[in-house]
C-alpha positions as CSV (number, residue, x, y, z in Angstrom):
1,X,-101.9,-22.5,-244.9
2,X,-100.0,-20.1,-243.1
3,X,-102.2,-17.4,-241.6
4,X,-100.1,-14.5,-239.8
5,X,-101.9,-12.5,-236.8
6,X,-102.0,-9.4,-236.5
7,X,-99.5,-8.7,-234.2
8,X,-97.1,-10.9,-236.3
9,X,-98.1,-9.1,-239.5
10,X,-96.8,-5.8,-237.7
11,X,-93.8,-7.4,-235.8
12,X,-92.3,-8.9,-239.8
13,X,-93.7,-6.0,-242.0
14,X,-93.4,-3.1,-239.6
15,X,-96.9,-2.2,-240.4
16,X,-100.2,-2.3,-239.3
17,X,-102.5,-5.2,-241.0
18,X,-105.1,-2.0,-240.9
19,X,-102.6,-0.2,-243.4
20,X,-102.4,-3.6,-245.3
21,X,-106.0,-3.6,-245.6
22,X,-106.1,0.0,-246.9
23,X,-103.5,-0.4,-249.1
24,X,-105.0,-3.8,-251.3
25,X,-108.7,-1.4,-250.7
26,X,-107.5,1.8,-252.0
27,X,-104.7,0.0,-255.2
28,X,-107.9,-2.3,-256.3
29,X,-110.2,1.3,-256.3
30,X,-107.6,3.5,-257.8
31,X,-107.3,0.7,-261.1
32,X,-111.2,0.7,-260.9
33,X,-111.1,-2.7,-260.6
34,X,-113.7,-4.4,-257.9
35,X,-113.5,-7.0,-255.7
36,X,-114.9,-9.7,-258.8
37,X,-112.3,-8.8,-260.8
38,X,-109.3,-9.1,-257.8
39,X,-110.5,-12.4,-257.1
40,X,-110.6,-13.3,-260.8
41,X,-107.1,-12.1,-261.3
42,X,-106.2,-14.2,-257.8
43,X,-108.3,-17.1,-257.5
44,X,-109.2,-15.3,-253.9
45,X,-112.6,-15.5,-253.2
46,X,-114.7,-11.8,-253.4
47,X,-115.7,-13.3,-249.7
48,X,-112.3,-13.5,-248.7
49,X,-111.1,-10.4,-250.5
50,X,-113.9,-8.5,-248.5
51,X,-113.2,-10.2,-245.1
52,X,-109.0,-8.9,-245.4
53,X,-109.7,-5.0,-246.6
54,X,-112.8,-5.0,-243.7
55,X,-110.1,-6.4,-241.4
56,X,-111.6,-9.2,-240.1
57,X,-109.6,-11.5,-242.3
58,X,-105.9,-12.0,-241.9
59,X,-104.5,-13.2,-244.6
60,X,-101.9,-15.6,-245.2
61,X,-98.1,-14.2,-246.6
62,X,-99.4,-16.4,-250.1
63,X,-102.7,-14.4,-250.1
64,X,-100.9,-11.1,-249.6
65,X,-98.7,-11.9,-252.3
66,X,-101.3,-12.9,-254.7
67,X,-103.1,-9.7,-253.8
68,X,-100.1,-7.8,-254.9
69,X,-100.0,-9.3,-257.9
70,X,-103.6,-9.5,-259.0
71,X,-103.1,-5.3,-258.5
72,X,-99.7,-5.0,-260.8
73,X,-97.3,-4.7,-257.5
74,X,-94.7,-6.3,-255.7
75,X,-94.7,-7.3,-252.5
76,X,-91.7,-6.0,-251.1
77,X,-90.7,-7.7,-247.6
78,X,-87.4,-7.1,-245.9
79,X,-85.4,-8.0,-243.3
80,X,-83.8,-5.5,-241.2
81,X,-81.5,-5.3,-237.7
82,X,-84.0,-4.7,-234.4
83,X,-83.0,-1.8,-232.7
84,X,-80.8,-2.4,-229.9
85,X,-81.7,-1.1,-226.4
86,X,-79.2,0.9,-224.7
87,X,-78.0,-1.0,-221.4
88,X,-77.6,1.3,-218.2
């Protein structure tokens, strides 16, 4: 499995794997829908589902996207030019 650190999660997605956390946290809470049911929906572990929004998991690009879709979203990753640095 591919697991992303954290670093690389916020060199590719431009945000924080804290933010990442929140986000899954705060979408499973807001559809009143606990960790059980996630990894029901997922076929994540409620171990592992705990470990990512408590940050001490990273997941893997899969897991995020199966996260995403055990909470109704889409995953929306994009590519986009790196900002150049002025030369002097």
């Amino acid at each position: 499995m591919d697991y992303i650190t954290t670093i690389e999660m916020s060199k590719i997605w431009g945000i924080s794997s804290r933010r990442i956390f929140l986000l899954c946290s705060q979408g499973r809470v807001q559809q009143n829908m606990t960790q059980k049911d996630l990894s029901a929906k997922t076929g994540i572990t409620q171990a592992d589902i705990s470990r990512i929004e408590n940050g001490t998991r990273n997941p893997s690009l899969s897991m995020v996207k199966k996260l995403a879709q055990g909470l109704g979203m889409q995953l929306k990753l994009e590519f986009v030019p790196m900002p150049t640095k002025n030369k002097m």
